[in-house]
N, C-alpha and C positions, 0 to 999 in steps of 0.2 A: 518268770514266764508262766506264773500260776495266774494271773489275773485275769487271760482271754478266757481260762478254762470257767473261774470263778462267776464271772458275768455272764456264760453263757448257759451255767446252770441257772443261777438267779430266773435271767428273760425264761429260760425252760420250767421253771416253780413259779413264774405267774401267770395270773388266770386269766384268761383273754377277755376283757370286760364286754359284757351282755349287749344286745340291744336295751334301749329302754323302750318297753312293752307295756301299755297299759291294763290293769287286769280287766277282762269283761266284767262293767258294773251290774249290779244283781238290778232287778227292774224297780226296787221300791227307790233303789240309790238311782236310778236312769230317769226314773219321774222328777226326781228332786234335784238333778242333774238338770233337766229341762225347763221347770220350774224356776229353778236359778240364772237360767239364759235369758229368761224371760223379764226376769227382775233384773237385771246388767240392764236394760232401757228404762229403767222407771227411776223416777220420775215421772209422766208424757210431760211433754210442755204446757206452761201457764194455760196458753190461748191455742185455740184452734176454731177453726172454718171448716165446715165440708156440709155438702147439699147430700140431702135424705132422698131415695126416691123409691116407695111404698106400690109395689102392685100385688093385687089378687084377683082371685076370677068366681065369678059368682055360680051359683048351682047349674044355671043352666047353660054354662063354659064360656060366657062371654064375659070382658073383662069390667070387673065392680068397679067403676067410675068413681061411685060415693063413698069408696073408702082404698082408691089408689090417688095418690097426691105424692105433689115434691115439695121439699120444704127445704130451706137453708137456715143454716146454725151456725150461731156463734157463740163459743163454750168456753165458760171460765172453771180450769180444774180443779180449781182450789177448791170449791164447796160446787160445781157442776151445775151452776148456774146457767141459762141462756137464752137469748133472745132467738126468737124464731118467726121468720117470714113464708108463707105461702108461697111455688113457684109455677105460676100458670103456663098455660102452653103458649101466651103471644110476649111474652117473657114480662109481665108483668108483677105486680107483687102483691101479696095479700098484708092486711093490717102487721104489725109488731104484734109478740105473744112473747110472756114469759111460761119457760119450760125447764125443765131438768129431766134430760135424755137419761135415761137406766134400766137393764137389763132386767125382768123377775115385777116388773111394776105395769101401774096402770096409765103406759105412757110410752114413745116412741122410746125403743128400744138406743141405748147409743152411751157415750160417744163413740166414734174408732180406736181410740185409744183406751178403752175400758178395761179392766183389769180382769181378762177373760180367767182367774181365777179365783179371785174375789168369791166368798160366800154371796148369794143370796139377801138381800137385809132381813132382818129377822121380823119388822113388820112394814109397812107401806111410809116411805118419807110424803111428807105435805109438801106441793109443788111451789106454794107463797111462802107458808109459814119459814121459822127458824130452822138449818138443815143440818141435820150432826152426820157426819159418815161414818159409816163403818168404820171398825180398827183397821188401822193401815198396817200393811206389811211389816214386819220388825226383821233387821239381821239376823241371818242363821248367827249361831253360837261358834264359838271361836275358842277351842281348847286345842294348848298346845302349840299355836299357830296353823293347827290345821280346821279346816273349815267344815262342821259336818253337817249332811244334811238328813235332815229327821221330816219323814213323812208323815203328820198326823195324820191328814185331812181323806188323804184314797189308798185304798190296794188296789194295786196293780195284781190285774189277774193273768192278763197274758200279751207277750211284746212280738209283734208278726215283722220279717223284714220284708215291705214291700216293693220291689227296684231301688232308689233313691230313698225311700220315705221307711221310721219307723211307724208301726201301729199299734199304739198299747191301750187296752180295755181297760178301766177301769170302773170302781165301785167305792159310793165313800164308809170313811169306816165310822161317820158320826152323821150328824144333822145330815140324815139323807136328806131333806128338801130344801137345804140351802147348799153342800156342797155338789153344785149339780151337771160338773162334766161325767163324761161317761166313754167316750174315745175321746183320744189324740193322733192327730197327725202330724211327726216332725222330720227335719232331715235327717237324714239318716250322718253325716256328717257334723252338722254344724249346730243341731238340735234346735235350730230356730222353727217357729210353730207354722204349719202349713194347711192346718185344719182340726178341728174340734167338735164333737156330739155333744149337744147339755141339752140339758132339760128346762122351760122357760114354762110361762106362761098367759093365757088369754085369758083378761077382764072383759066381761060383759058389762058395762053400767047400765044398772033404770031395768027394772022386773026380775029383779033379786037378787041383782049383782053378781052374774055365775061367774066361776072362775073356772077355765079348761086347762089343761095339762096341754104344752108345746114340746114338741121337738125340734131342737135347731139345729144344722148344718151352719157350723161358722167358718168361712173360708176367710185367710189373714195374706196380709199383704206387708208390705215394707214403705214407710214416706218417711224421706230424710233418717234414717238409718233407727227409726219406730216401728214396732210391730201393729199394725192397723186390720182394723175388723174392714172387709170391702164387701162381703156380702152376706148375707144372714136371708136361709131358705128354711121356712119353720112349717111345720104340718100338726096340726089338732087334733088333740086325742080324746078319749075319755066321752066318748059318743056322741060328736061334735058333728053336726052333718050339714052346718049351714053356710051363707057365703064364705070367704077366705077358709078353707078348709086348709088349705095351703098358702104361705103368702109371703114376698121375697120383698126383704130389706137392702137397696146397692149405696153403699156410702162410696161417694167420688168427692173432686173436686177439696182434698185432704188438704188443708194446710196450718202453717203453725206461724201466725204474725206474733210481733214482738210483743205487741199491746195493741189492747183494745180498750177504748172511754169506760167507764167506769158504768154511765149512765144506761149501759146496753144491759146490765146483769138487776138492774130495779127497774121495776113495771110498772111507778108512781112515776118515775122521770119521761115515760116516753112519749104523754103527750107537749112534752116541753121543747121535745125534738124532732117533731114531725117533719120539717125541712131537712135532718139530718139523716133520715131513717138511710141503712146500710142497704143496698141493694146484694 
């Protein structure tokens, strides 16, 4: 007759198991927590498509013509190769162009799928010549089986919750002028990216090649389950006071084909394929 008593001290000496609670991560682990959401989609895919469409307004507020244009791309990610068409207003198309879309250069800013934390290049890639990229991403390190993550590249100074959205400042803690975000805007849930501050910059070519200090506003979006750049509103700093003082990048028309001719990513092939040119 001692067994009910037995068992009921037992159930009465164990501990009633917890929730499982995640601890609040400190913010340099909430960046690299972020960062890591971000790296879950990369790869992007091989190929992608999507029309560029460039406006600004010139000093005396009406809209700069001569250097607001749409342009459509077709982008091989492997070395970021691309052919590019002019997009006129009666929907016609300008010559074939070879291009290599990239952030921090002397050249349409792009693709959507850019690795919005990617350093800077440390000097100007040749848009024909031979193209090395930057080092690519490597695996965080893996001791233990658990996964850690180590913030070189920024401090985080301060994490605001705002409704749905986190807001975290930061500042980098090396190569200020190539690690060059400076906010982030992410879910507050799912920590996927909803907006981003960096620092870019305007080339002047032809009377001494100035170079201005940009601010970008990068607003991100989602295509087929990619985090994608859809608009880019940048403003010139550094006592900049002439057309485009302001001037907004909309990437649309996002897509990711299986394959594209080989002959689109060399600029010696296109006059071979003039009957073929991509609309």
């Amino acid at each position: 007759m001692l067994a009910p008593v037995l068992l009921a001290a037992v159930l009465a000496a164990t501990p009633t198991p917890l929730p499982d609670v995640s601890p609040t991560p400190t913010p340099q682990r909430l960046l690299g927590l972020i960062r890591l959401q971000f790296r879950s989609h990369r790869p992007p895919p091989p190929y992608e498509t999507y029309t560029l469409q460039r406006k600004q307004m010139a000093t005396n507020g009406y809209p700069d013509l001569a250097d607001s244009y749409t342009v459509h791309i077709w982008i091989r990610n492997a070395d970021r190769a691309a052919l590019t068409r002019k997009v006129f207003r009666d929907f016609a198309r300008g010559d074939m162009a070879f291009d290599r879309p990239a952030f921090n250069e002397a050249r349409d800013p792009g693709p959507p799928t850019a690795d919005v934390f990617e350093a800077a290049p440390a000097r100007p890639h040749p848009v024909s010549d031979a193209y090395t990229p930057e080092p690519h991403y490597t695996p965080l390190p893996i001791i233990g089986g658990v996964r850690t993550l180590v913030e070189l590249d920024y401090h985080v100074d301060s994490v605001d919750v705002e409704g749905d959205e986190l807001h975290l400042h930061v500042t980098p803690i090396r190569d200020v002028e190539r690690n060059r975000l400076r906010e982030i805007f992410v879910d507050r849930k799912t920590l996927e990216l909803h907006k981003l501050i960096a620092t870019d910059k305007l080339f002047i070519l032809g009377g001494g090649n100035r170079v201005y200090p940009v601010t970008f506003t990068i607003t991100m979006g989602n295509v087929q389950g990619y985090p994608v750049v859809t608009l880019l509103h940048g403003v010139v700093g550094g006592g900049y006071n002439d057309d485009g003082k302001e001037v907004d990048y909309f990437f649309t028309e996002i897509k990711f084909p299986q394959t594209i001719p080989d002959w689109y990513f060399d600029a010696r092939q296109y006059a071979q394929h003039l009957g073929e040119a991509p609309l």
